[in-house]
MARNULUM-712758 format. One record per residue (C-alpha): x, y, z; residue in three letters. Coordinates in steps of 0.05 Angstrom, whole numbers, plus 5000, padded with zeros to 4 digits. Layout:
MARNULUM-712758
XYZALA...
***
This chain:
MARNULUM-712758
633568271418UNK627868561379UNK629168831309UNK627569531330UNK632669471383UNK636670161391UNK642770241438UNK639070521485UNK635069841510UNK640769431492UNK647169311532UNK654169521513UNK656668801490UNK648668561467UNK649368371388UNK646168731335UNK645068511267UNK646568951206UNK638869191204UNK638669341272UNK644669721281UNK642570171215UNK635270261240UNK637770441311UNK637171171305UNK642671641292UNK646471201244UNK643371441178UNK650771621162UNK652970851164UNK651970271128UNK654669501151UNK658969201100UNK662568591088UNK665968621165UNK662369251203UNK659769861190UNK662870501150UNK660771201135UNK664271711072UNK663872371094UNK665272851033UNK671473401036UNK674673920998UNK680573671015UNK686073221054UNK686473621120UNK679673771125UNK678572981117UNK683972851163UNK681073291214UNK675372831220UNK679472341222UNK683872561286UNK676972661324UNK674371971309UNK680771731337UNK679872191401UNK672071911405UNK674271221415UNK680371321448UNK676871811503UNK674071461571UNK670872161599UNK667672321524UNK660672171504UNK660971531487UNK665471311543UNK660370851588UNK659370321523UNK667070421493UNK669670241564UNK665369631571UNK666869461499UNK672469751460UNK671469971383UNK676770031340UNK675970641292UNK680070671225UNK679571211173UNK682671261105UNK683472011087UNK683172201007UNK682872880971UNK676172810962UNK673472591040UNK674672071087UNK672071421098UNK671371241178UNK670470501195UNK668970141263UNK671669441237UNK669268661265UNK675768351280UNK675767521287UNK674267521356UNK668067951351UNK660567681358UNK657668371319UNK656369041326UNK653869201392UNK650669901425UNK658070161429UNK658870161363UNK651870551350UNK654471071398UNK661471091366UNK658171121303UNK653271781331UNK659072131361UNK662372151298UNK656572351254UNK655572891305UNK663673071290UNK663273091220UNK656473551215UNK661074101256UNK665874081215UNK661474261158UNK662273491126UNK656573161094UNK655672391092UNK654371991027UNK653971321036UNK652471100965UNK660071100964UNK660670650999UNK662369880980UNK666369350991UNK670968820948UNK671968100972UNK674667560946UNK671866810945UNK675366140922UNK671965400912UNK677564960931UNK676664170927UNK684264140980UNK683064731032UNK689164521066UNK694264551011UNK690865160984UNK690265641044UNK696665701070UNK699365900999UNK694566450994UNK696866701069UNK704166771048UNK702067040983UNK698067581006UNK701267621069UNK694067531100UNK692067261167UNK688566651175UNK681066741202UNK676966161232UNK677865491185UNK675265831118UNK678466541115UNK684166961105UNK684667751122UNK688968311107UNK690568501175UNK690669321152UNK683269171117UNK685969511059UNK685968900999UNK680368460993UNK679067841042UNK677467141015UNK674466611037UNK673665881013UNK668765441003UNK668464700970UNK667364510899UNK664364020889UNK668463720819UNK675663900791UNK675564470747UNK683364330726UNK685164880671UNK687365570686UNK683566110720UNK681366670676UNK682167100738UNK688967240774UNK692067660832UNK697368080833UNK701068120899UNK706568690898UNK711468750951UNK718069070967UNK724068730927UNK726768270980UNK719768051014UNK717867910940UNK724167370941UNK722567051006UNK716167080988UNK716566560923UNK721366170969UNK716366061009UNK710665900968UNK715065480930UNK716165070999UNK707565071002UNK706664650938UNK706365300892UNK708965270817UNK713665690801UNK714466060736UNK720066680733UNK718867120688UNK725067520712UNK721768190736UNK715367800771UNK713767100776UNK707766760762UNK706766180819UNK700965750818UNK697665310883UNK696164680880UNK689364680847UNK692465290795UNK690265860817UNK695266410812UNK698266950838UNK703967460802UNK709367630850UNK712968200842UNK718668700841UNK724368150831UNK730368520811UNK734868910866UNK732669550874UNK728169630832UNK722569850893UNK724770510901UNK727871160880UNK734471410870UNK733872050904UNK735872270983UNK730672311024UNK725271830998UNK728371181038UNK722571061079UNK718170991007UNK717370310963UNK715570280890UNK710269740891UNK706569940835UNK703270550877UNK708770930921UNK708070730990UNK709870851071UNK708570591125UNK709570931185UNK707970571258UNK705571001321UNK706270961382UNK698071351396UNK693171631370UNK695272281387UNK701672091341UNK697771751284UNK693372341288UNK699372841280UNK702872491232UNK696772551188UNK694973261206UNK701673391175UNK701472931119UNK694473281090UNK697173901098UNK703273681054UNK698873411001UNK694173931001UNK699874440990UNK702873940931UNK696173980890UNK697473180894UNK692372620911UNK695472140972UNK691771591005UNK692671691085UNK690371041121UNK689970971194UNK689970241217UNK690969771271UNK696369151265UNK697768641320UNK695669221364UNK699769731336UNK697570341300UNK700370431235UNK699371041177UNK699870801110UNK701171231055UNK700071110978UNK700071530917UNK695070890883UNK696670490834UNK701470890778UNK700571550798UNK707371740816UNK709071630745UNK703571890708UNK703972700756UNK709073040775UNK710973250842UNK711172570877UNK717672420885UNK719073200925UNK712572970960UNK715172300981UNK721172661004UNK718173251045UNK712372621084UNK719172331107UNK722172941130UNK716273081167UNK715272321192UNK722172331214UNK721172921255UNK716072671294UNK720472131313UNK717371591269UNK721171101225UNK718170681170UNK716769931169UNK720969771095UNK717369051093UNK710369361100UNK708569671040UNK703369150997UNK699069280933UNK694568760914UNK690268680850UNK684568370811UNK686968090737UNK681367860685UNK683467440626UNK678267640555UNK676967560492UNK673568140481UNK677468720526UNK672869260517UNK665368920532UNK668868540599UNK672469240617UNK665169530614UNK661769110656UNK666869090710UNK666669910710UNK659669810711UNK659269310767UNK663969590814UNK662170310799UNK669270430775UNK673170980727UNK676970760667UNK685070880668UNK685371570622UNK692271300599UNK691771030521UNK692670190520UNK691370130593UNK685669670613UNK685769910684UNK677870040720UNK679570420787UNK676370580853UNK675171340844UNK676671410918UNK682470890922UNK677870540973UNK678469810934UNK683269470888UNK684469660824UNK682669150762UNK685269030703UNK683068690634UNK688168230594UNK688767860529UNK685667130530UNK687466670462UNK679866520429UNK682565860411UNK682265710484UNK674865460479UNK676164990537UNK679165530589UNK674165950565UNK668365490591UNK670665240652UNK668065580709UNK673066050751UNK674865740813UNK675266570838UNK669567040836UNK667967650870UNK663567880922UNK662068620927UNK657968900987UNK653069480984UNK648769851018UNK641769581015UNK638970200983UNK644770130928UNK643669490908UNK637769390852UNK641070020822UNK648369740816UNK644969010795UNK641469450740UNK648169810723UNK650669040714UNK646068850665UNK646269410623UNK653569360613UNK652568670585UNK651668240651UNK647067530665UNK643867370726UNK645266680731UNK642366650809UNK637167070843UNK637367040913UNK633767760921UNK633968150965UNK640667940995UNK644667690944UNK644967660860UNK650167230815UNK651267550753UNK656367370695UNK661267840652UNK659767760576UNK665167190586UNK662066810643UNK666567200705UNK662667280763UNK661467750815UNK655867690871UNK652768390887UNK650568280957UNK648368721022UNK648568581097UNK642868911120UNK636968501134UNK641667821121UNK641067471187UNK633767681189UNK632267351120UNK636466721128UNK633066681195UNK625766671159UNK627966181110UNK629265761174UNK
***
C-alpha cells in the first residue's frame, strides 16, 4: 500500500500504518496512539458526551448504516469513556489485530460526522496515552507476577494488557546487567478487599516478597520491583449505607456494571449522565469490551468521593437505576492502578511529571498527587526518598514510562519537559525522545505516526 493510501483504494482488512490512516481523509479528528486510534470530542456535559457515545456504539454495531460494507467484512470495536467535560471515543487494536484497516477510517468518519451534529467539536491535543515498560534480566519469573498483580492479560511473549484499556500496559524488554537495589518507581494496584487477599496469595505462590503492612502490602518480584496491594482489612471497600452494594472503595468509588448490548450499555449510560449531570458531580462512564462482554465502568477518580459531597446519594441513585434496567454489578471488577515516584526533592520531580504528562496538581494541602484533568490516565504521585540513599539514587530504574502523543503534540510537550527541569539523555527525533526527571526517572515521549515509515527508511 502506498503512503497516500485512503480507504477508498484499499480493502476492508488491507493494513494501514498510523500515517496512513491519519492522512486518509476524513480523520483529522483522530490520532493513533499506543494501540489504535482515538478522538476527544469536547462537551458541556455528561449526557451530551454520552450521547455521542450511544451513536458510536450504534455506528459499529449497525450492518444497514454507512459504514456497514467494511464493519461487516471487518468488525471494529468502539469504546468511549464519557467525562463532564467530553468524551473520548476509541476504535482499539486487540492482540489478534494486524492494524488499522479502511474499516476503521470509515468507523472513524461516521463518528466525526456524529459528533459535528451534535454540535461537538474535536480536540485532539488531548489526547495521550500512558504505558508502562520494564527491563527484566528473568522474563519468566517476572511476568506472571505482574499478570496477577494487575490482573492484566498476557499479550504475545513480551506484554501484558488491561483487558478494559483503562490502566497502563507494559511491556518488557531485557537488561542487559543486574540493577539489584530498589526501584525508585512503584505501582499501586487497588482492588476490592477479598480479591486484594487472594491476590497476595497468589503472588506470594509466583516468587513475590511479601511485606504486610496491615492495611496494604508491599510485595516485590523476583528482580524487586514492586507493587502495593491494597484494601486488606474486611470491609473496608465500601460504604455503610443501603443502597450503594454494587459500589467498591478502591481509592476512587467504583461499578461495574456488565450488558447484555449495546442498546443496554448505551441506556445504562444515557441514564447514568443524566444522574450526574443533575448531581453537579464529575463521574467517569467507561464503555468497554471484556472476554466479549460489554461492561460500563463507573468511577468518581481517585479521592473524590471524599474530598465533594454528594457521592455517596449518587452512588446510591446509579444503582437504583442500574438495578432497574435489570443489571447487576460484577463486585470483583472494580481496579485502580497507579504510578508512585520515590524523591529527594518532591517539588522539582512533581513539576516535571505535571509538566511531562500535561497533568494538574492535587488542590488538597500535603498531597503530591499530578492528575489526568480528564481521568483519561493514571494518576501519580511523588514520595519521600532518604538522601543518604546515594546508591538507590543512582541506579537506573528498571520501570520507566512511555507516553504517546500526537505527532503535532510532541516537540511542544518535549519542550514543556525541559523547562520543568528535564534531560534528554536520547534523541531519536522524530519518533521518540528519552528524557530524565531532575532525579534521573525517565519517561519516553513518543508518537505513532510516521513510525513504521521511519524504522522502515532506517532499513
Amino acid at each position: 500500500m502506498s503512503e497516500n493510501a485512503t480507504s477508498e483504494n484499499a480493502t476492508p482488512t488491507q493494513r494501514m500504518t498510523a500515517k496512513q490512516f491519519q492522512e486518509a481523509g476524513g480523520t483529522e479528528d483522530w490520532r493513533v496512539l499506543g494501540a489504535g486510534a482515538a478522538a476527544w470530542f469536547s462537551a458541556s456535559s455528561h449526557a451530551a458526551g454520552a450521547e455521542l457515545a450511544a451513536r458510536a456504539a450504534d455506528l459499529a454495531a449497525d450492518r444497514d448504516g454507512p459504514v456497514a460494507a467494511a464493519v461487516t467484512a471487518v468488525p471494529v470495536p468502539v469504546e468511549a469513556s464519557v467525562r463532564s467535560q467530553g468524551v473520548q471515543v476509541c476504535l482499539p487494536l486487540g492482540p489478534a489485530d494486524d492494524g488499522l484497516t479502511a474499516a476503521h477510517v470509515d468507523l472513524a468518519r461516521a463518528v466525526s460526522t456524529a459528533a459535528a451534529r451534535l454540535g461537538l467539536t474535536a480536540d485532539p491535543a488531548v489526547l495521550q496515552d500512558l504505558q508502562l515498560a520494564m527491563d527484566t534480566q528473568d522474563q519468566g519469573a517476572v511476568l506472571p507476577f505482574w499478570e496477577s498483580a494487575l490482573g492484566y492479560d498476557p499479550v504475545g511473549d513480551e506484554d501484558l494488557m488491561d483487558a478494559l484499556h483503562r490502566h497502563p500496559p507494559i511491556w518488557f524488554q531485557e537488561q542487559d546487567a543486574a540493577r539489584p537495589l530498589r526501584n525508585r518507581i512503584h505501582l499501586d494496584s487497588v482492588m476490592p478487599q477479598e480479591v486484594a487477599v487472594a491476590t497476595m496469595e497468589t503472588l506470594g505462590e509466583r516468587g513475590g516478597t511479601v511485606h504486610n503492612n496491615g492495611y496494604y502490602a508491599t510485595v516485590a518480584d523476583a528482580e524487586g520491583n514492586e507493587v502495593d496491594i491494597l484494601p486488606l482489612p474486611e470491609g473496608s471497600d465500601r460504604w455503610d449505607q443501603p443502597g450503594t452494594e454494587d459500589w467498591r472503595l478502591v481509592f476512587s468509588a467504583m461499578a461495574c456494571y456488565p450488558v447484555a448490548s449495546a442498546e443496554q450499555a448505551s441506556e445504562l449510560v444515557r441514564a447514568v449522565a443524566a444522574l450526574a449531570d443533575e448531581a453537579g458531580l464529575a463521574l467517569g462512564i467507561d464503555v468497554r469490551s471484556r472476554a466479549g462482554q460489554s461492561l460500563v465502568v463507573l468511577d468518581s477518580g481517585k479521592d473524590r468521593w471524599e474530598m465533594e459531597d454528594g457521592y455517596e446519594p449518587l452512588a446510591a441513585r446509579v444503582q437504583e437505576a442500574a438495578r432497574s434496567l435489570g443489571l447487576s454489578a460484577d463486585l470483583r471488577a472494580p481496579r485502580f492502578v497507579q504510578v508512585g515516584f520515590d524523591a529527594v526533592d518532591i517539588p522539582a520531580v512533581r513539576e516535571f511529571w505535571r509538566a511531562a504528562l500535561g497533568y494538574q496538581e492535587d488542590p488538597r494541602e500535603g498531597i503530591s498527587d499530578i492528575v489526568d484533568p480528564r481521568q483519561l490516565n493514571v494518576p501519580v504521585f511523588v514520595q519521600d526518598l532518604d538522601a543518604d540513599d546515594e546508591a538507590r539514587r543512582a541506579q537506573r530504574n528498571r520501570i520507566h514510562v512511555d507516553l504517546f502523543l500526537p505527532h503535532d503534540q510532541l516537540e511542544g510537550r518535549l519542550a514543556a519537559a525541559v523547562a520543568a527541569g528535564g534531560t534528554v539523555v536520547r534523541d531519536a527525533a522524530p519518533i521518540y525522545w528519552t528524557v530524565a526527571d531532575p532525579e534521573g526517572n525517565e519517561i519516553d515521549l513518543t508518537t505513532s505516526y510516521g513510525r513504521e515509515e521511519h524504522w522502515a527508511q532506517q532499513g
